[in-house]
N, C-alpha and C positions, 0 to 999 in steps of 0.2 A: 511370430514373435510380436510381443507387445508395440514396440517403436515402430518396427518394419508396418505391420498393420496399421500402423498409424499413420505412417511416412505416406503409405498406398491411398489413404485416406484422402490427405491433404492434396496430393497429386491428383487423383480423379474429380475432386473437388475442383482444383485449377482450372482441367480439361474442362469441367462443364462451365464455371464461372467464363470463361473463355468463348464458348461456344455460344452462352447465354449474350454477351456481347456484342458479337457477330450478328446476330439477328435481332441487335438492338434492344434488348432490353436495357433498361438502365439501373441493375438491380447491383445493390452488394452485398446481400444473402447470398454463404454458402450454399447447394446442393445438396439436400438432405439424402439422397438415393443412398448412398454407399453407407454402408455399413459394416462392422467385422465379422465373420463366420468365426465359429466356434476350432474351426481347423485352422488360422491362423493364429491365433492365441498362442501365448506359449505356459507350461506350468509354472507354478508358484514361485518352485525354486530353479528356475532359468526364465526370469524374464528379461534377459536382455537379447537382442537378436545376435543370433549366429554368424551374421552377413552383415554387421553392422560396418565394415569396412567398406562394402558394396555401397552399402545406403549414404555412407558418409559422401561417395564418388557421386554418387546418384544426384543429391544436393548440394554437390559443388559443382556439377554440370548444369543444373537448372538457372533459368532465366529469371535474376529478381527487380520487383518492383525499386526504383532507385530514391524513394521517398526516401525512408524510416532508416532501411537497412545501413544504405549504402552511407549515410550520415553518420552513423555511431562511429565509423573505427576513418570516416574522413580526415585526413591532416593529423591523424597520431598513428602511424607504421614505425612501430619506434622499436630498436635493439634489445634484447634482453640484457646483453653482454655490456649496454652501455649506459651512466648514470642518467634516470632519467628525465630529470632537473633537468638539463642542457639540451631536453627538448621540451617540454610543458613546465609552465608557470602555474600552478592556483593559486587563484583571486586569494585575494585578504591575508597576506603571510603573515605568522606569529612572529612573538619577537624571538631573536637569535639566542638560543640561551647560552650560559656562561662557562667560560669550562673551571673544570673541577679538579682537586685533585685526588688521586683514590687512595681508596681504601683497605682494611686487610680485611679478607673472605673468610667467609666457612666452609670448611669441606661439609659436601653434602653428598648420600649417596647415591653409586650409581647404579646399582640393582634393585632392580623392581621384583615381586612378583607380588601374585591376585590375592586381595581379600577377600573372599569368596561371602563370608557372613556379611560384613557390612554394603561392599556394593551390590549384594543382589537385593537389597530393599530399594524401593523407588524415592525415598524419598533423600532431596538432598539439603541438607540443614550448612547455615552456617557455620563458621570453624572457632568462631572466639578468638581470633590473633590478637596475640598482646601486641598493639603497633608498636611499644615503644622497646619493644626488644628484636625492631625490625632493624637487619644490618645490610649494608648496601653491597648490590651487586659487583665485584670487581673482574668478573671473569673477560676471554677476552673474545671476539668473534669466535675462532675458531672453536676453542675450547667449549664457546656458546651451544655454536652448533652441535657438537659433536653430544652436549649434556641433556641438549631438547630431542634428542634423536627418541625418545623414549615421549614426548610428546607428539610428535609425529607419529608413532606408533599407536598412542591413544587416541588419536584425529583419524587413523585408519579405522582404529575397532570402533570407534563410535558410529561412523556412516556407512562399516560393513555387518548392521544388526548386534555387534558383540558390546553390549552395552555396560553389561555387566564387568568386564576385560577394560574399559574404557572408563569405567569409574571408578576401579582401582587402582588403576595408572593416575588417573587426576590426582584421586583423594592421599598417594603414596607422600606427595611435595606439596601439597595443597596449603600447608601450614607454616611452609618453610621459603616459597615460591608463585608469585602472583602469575604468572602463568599458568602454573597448573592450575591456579585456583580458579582464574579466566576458563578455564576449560568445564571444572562444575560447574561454572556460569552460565556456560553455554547446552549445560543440559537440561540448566533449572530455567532457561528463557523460555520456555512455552509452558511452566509450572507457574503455582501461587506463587513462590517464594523466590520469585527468580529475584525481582527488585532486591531484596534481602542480601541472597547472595552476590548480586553484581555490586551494592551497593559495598560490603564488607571489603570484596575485590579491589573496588575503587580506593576506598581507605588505604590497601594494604600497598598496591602499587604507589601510590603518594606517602607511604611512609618512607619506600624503600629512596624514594627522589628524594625527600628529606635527609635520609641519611648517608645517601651521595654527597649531597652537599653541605655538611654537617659542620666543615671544618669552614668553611665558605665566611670571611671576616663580614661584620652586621651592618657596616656602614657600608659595603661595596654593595650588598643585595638591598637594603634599602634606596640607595639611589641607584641601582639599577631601576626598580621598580618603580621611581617615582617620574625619573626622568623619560620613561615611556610611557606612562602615565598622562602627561604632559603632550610628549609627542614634538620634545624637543630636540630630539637625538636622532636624527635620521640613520647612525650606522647599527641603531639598537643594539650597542655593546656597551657596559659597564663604565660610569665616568667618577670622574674624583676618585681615586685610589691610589694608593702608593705604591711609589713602582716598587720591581722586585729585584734582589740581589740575585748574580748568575746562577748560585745555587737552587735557585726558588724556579729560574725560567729553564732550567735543567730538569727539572720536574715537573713543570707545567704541561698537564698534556694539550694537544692543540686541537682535540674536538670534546665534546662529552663523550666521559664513557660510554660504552656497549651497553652495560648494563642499566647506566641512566635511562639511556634513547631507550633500551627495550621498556624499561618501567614505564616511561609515560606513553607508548603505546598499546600497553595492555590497560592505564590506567582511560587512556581515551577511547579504547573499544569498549571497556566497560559501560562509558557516556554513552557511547553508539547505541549501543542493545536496550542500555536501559531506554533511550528517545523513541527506539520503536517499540519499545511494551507501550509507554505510553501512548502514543501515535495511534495505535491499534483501538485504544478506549475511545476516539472520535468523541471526546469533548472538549468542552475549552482548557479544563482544568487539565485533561491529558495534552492537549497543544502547548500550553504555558509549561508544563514541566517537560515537555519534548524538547522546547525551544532552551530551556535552560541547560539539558543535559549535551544535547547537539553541539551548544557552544561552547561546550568546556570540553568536548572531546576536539572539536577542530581547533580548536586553542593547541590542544598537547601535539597533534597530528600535525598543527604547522609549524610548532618550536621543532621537532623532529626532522619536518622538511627541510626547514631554514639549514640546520643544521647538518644534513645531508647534501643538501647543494653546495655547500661548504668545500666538504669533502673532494668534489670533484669526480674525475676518472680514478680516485683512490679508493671510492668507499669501500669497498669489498675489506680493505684491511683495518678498519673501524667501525665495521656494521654487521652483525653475521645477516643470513638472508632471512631468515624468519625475520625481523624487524624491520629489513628491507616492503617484505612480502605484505607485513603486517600496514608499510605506509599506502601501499599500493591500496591493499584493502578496505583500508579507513576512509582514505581520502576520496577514491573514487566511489565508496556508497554513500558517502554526506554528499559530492556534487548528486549521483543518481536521483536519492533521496529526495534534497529540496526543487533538483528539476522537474520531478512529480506532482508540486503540490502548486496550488493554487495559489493567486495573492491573496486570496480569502482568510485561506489556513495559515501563508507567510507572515500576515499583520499578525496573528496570535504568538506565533513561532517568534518572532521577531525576528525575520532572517532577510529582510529587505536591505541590508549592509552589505548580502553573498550576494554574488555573483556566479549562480551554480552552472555549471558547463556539460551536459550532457554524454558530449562528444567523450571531456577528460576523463568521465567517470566511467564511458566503455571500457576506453585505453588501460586504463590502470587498473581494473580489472580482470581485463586480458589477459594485463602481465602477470597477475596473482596468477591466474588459473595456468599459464603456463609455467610458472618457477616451479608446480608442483609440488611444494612446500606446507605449511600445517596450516594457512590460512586458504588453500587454494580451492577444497569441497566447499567451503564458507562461499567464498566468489562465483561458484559456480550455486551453492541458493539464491545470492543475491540478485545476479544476471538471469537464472529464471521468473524469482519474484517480481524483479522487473516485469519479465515476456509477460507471463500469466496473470498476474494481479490487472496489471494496466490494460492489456487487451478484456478482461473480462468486465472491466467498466464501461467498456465503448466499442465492443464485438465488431459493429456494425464498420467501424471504421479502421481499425486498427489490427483483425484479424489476419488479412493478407501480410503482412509488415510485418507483424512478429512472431504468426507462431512458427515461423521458417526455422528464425534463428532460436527459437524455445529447443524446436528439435533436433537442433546440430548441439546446443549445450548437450540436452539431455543425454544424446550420444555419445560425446566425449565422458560426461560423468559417470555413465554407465558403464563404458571398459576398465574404471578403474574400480568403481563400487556398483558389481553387478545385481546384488540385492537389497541395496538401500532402500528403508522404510521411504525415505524424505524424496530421494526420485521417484520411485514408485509413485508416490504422493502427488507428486509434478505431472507426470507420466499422466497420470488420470483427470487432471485438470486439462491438461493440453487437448488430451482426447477428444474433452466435453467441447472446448473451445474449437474444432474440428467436427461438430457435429454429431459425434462417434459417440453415443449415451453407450453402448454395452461393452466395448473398448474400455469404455471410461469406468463404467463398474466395475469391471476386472480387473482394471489395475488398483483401484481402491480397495478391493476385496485382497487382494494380492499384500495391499500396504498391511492390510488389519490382520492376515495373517501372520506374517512376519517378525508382528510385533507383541503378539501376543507369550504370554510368561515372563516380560521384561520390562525393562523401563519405561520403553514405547509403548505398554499397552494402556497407559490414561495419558498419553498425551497423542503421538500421531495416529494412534489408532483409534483412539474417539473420534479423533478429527475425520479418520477414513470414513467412519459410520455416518459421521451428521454428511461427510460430501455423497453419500451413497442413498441417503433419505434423501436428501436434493436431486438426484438423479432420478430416482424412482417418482417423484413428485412432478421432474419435470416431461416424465413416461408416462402421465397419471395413472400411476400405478399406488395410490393411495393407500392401500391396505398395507404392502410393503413399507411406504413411505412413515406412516403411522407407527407400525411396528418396532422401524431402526430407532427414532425416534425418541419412541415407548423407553426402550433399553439406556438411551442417552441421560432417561431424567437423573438429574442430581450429577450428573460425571459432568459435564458439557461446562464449556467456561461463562455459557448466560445457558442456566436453567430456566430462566422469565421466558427468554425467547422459544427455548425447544418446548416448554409447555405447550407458548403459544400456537407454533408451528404443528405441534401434534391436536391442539384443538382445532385449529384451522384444517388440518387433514380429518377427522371425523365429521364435521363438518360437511365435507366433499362426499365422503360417504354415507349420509344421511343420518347421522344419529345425534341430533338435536341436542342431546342430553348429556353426553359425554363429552362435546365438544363446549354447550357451556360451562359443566362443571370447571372444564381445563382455562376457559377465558376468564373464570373469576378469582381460580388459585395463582396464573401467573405473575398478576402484579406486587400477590404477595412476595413472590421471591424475587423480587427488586432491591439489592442491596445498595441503597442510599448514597453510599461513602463513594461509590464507584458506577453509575449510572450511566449508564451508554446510551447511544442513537436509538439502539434496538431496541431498548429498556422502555424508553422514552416513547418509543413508535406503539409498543406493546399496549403501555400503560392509556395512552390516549385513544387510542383503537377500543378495549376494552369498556375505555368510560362512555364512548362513543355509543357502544351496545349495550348498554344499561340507562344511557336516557328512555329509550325504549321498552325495558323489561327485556331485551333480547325478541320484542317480537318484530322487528325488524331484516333478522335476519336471512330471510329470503330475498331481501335487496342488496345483497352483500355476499362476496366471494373472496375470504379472506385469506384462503390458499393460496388462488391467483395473483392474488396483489401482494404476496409475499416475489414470487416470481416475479411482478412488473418492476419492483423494484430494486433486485435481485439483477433485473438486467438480462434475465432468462432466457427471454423469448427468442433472440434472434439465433439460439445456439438448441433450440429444442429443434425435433423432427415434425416436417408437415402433417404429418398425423396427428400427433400430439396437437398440433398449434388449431387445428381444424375442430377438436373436443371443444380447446377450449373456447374458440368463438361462438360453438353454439351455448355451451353454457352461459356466456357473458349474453347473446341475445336471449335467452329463453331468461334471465334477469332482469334484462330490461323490459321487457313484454310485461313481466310481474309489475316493474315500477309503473306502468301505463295503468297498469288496469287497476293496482289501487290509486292512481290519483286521478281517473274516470269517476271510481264510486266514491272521492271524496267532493268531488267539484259535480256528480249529480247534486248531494244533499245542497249546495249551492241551487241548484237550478228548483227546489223545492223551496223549501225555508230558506226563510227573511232572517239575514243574521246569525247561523248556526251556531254553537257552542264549537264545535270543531274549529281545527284551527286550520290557516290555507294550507293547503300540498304543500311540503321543501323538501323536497328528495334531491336537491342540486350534489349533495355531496354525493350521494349513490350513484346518482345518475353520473354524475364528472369523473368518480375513481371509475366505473364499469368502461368510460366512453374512451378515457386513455390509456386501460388495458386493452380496449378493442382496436384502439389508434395503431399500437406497439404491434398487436398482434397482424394487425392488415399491412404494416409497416414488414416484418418480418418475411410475412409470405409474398412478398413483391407487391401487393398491391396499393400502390400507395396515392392511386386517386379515389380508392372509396375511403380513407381515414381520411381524406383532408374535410370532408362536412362535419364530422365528429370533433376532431382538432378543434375546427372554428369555434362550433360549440359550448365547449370549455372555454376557449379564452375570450369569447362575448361573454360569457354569463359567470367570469371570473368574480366579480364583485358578489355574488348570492352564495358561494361556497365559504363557511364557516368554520368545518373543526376539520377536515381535513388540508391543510394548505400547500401538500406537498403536493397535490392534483396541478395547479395552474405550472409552477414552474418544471414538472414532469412533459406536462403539455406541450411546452416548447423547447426542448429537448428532442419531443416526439416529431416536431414539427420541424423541426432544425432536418433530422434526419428524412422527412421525406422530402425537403427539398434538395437535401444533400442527394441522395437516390435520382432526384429527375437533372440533376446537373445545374440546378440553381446554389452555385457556393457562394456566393456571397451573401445572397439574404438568408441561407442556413446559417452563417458565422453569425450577420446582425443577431440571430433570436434565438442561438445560445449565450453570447456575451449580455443580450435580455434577461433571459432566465438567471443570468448570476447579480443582475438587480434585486433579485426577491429574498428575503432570509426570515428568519424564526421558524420554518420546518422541517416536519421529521426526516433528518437522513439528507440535513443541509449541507454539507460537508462530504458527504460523500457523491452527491451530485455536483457539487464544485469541484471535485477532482474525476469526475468525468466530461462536464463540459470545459473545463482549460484541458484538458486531452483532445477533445475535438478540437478548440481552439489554434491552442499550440499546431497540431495538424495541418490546420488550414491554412497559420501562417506561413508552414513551411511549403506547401505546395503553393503559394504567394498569393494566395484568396486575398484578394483587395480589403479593406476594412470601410463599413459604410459608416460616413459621420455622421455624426449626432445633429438634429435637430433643434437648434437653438428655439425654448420655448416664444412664444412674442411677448412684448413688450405692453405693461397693461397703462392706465390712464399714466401721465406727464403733469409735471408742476411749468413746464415751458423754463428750467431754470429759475424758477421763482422757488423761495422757504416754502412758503404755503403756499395751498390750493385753496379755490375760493368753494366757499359753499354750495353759494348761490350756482356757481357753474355745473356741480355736481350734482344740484337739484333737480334745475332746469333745464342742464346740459347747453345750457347758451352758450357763448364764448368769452371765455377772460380776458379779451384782447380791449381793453376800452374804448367807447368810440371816439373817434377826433373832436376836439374843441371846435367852436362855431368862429368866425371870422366874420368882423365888419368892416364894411367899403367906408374908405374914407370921401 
């Protein structure tokens, strides 16, 4: 079975990292030996393992590393059954909001079935809600509960492949119901038109809170708002208002409705979703509208809490659990979230006011994934996107710590949703991060079957393709790699990139021709409005190979540095790693010999017309792919003459800049390897000195990953170097000229004395 195969993986992998310790190496490269045989696979339609129980036992017997792990769920062993306010605080609470009084409802109905013509099209369009004919929720928990049961039913078919079943449930209430309609949201989040749709969502849940609060008198809501505003009211509840006759506080209810709190938390997951579309565009313009959506969802997320805490050991009878599940889930992926990113990416975000907490955001997590509720497959992407994303930026150090727990999630997620595109999809990531490239194919290959005739087939099933060309890429298996590729053009969410990538693979395979044809059409398909890191990488790469005519490029391996900086290397097989160092030396050899024949014509002619040798940029990207790759394979005293290299002859590299601060990342890691942590930490926190290059941003959210790391194994911090102190006025306004001239001394000499 897929897991099990994997589980076997990572364990032998241990055994050897273990063994490899013992006899002193100081390496933390996985074991590339083990591999999956074709006899433990499982088929398409059974890849979850059969003995997944076994395996579960199996990894709760093993012995773990007490860094990373044992951290996340530290000091939060909290009650399902008990509210969980009264054990964790999060930072920053919003203000308390006001209660209300309700409403009269609509009956809505409660039978579904399938639109069969409209959800089998893929695409999902906004709905045109008239907001102002949006009437406010009055239903009450229970009732709540009992009316979403049919959401929960769509939050099944959607992560059991039935996608089609799952967006005719959405689309049934979609009109009438900001939840359901959070739910096409959630299909249209990896589509163009997701923003659209979450944005419509947003609207509609903020119609429904306005019409909660409709009857709500104008002077109590305006000095509510003004007076926190101010931040003159510590108990943040409503001041100046008239009191009320018994009849009025007979009818007062004493929290917000149900249906309020559920409104503004579909309205602040809408914020959620939409901060990481943006987030994903890794530009400033995407940071700034991340940071603005983020904080209008933790705004609704803490009036909710506030409000909850309220409550007490009552909540259950003023809360149904979906909204419950829904704060769990909000609240603990904004702390995950911002404890991921750097203060690089924080300054744009503007999130330097949070206080994001790590620990809270496992915790509450947790508790989604075990209420087993409509939020909780959600909690279980999130807590893998964690494991996988973050480990795949910084392998080298992060690998042991979390792909443990990647594979105890993915286990639990898999007994309930055995053929899930979107675990699958995990599945095959975790594999690669494991070492395990044909493992990792198959589960990819596995996701893109599953999904194909459906919804999934332009969204996780592209996505299977392009992770399966990277596989094969990092197999050099070019021909293949080329091919998946091939098929990708025009579907792929950066068409600029897979071009390039596919010209970069012809390239590898010798055909000169087709590979430039592909480096000159990709920057055409640069769309402007929305330009990413890649886009930007692409585009200056290319210009790069046109100062030249392209006749350069036998000094240049542009597949490989797609890989270096991809983070590839330490998770490819020694095989693999062994091609490509000879090809990076059989490039450099090239670089020699043409700047021999150009500094002969030197040793002839006075003054050539040629201009002097500057191959620093070829030579610097080839020398800290070779760095990475001798890094990889253990060896990490013949990269350090290379390292050095680059960052002596940092000042002569020109158009690629992302080489120096690569460099010491690279360098960071082979001291980390020899057991030098501290001066590893000084010259990553170096490297986040340097900025304006390609895929800056995403190298600052892999060095504060090592960072963070090292603070927490308690890596000393080495201080800074106060520059010296240049000439001195001695406390004088001015300095004298003539001192500066001549460098005499300002000091005047003593007046003469006569004897009397």
């Amino acid at each position: 079975m897929v897991i099990t195969a994997l589980q076997g993986t990572v364990n032998q992998q241990k055994e050897a990292t273990v063994a490899a310790e013992e006899e002193g190496k100081a390496s933390l490269a996985i074991d590339t030996s083990t591999t999956a045989s074709t006899n433990e696979a499982s088929e398409p339609g059974t890849p979850v393992p059969g003995d997944a129980d076994d395996a579960t036992t199996e990894v709760a017997g093993e012995k773990k590393k007490p860094d990373l792990i044992v951290q996340t769920d530290k000091g939060f062993d909290l009650p399902s059954d008990k509210n969980m306010a009264d054990y964790v605080t999060p930072p920053t609470p919003g203000i308390a909001p006001t209660p209300t009084s309700p409403s009269s409802s609509t009956d809505l109905p409660a039978d579904l079935r399938e639109q069969q013509e409209y959800a089998q099209t893929n695409a999902i369009t906004p709905s045109k809600i008239d907001l102002k004919s949006v009437l406010p929720n009055t239903m009450g928990p229970r009732a709540q509960e009992e009316y979403d049961q049919d959401m929960l039913k769509g939050m099944q078919a959607f992560f059991n492949n039935k996608f089609a079943d799952a967006k005719a449930i959405f689309s049934k209430r979609a009109e009438i119901d900001p939840l359901y309609a959070l739910g096409l949201g959630c299909m249209a989040f990896i589509r163009e038109n997701a923003l659209a749709t979450l944005t419509e969502t947003y609207q509609f849940a903020n119609a429904q809170i306005e019409a909660a609060s409709a009857k709500k008198p104008l002077k109590d809501t305006v000095s509510h708002y003004i007076t926190n505003l101010m931040g003159s009211n510590p108990t943040n509840l409503p001041t100046n208002t008239r009191p009320l006759n018994q009849n009025e506080m007979n009818k007062q209810p004493a929290f917000m409705s149900n249906g309020s709190l559920r409104a503004h938390v579909v309205r602040a997951e809408c914020g959620l979703l939409m901060s990481i579309i943006h987030m994903t565009q890794e530009s400033v313009v995407g940071y700034l509208k991340m940071g603005m959506n983020l904080r209008r969802a933790y705004s609704s997320y803490s009036l909710v809490w506030q409000e909850y805490k309220r409550m007490g050991q009552d909540f259950n009878k003023y809360m149904d659990q979906d909204t419950i599940s829904a704060i769990q889930f909000g609240i603990g992926s904004v702390h995950l979230l911002l404890s991921s990113l750097p203060p690089k990416i924080l300054r744009i975000v503007s999130a330097f006011g949070w206080k994001a907490d790590k620990h809270l955001g496992f915790a509450l997590l947790k508790l989604c994934l075990e209420g087993r509720r409509i939020r909780s497959p959600l909690a279980s992407m999130m807590l893998l996107s964690y494991y996988v994303i973050l480990t795949s930026f910084a392998p080298q150090l992060l690998t042991q710590e979390l792909v443990q727990p990647a594979i105890e999630c993915l286990l639990d997620a898999q007994q309930t949703y055995p053929n899930s595109a979107f675990f699958l999809y995990f599945a095959g990531r975790v594999s690669r991060l494991a070492k395990n490239l044909p493992l990792s194919t198959q589960s990819f290959v596995y996701t893109f079957e599953v999904s194909q005739g459906a919804w999934a087939e332009t969204t996780i099933g592209h996505l299977a393709v392009f992770e399966i060309a990277l596989n094969c890429a990092m197999g050099m298996d070019w021909v293949n790699a080329a091919s998946r590729l091939k098929d990708l053009q025009n579907k792929h969410t950066s068409p600029t990139f897979v071009k390039y990538f596919y010209g970069a693979c012809m390239e590898m395979l010798g055909n000169r021709t087709e590979a430039i044809l592909s480096f000159a059409e990709a920057p055409k398909l640069i769309d402007k409005k929305k330009k990413t890191q890649m886009e930007t990488f692409v585009a200056r790469r290319v210009e790069f190979f046109e100062q030249s005519g392209y006749q350069d490029m036998d000094f240049s391996l542009p597949a490989l540095e797609i890989l270096a900086l991809w983070n590839c290397f330490p998770t490819m097989p020694e095989s693999s790693l062994e091609q490509c160092l000879v090809l990076v030396d059989r490039t450099l050899e090239a670089i020699y010999d043409r700047e021999k024949q150009e500094y002969e014509i030197r040793v002839i002619e006075l003054a050539p017309d040629a201009p002097v040798p500057d191959y620093y940029d070829q030579r610097g990207t080839l020398l800290v792919m070779k760095s990475s790759i001798l890094n990889a394979l253990g060896r990490y005293r013949e990269a350090i003459v290379h390292l050095n290299w680059v960052i002596d002859h940092r000042e002569h590299v020109k158009y690629s800049k992302w080489i120096v601060p690569f460099a010491y990342w690279e360098a960071g890691i082979n001291l980390w390897s020899n057991d030098d942590f501290k001066r590893a930490r000084a010259l990553w926190e170096q490297a986040l000195t340097f900025s304006g290059y390609d895929f800056e941003y995403r190298l600052a959210i892999r060095l504060n990953l090592a960072i963070v790391h090292a603070i927490e194994l308690g890596v000393p911090e080495t201080p800074s170097v106060k520059p010296e102190k240049g000439l001195t006025t001695h406390g004088r306004k001015r300095m004298s000229i003539i001192s500066r001239l001549t460098g005499s001394t300002s000091t005047p000499a003593p007046a003469a004395t006569t004897s009397t």
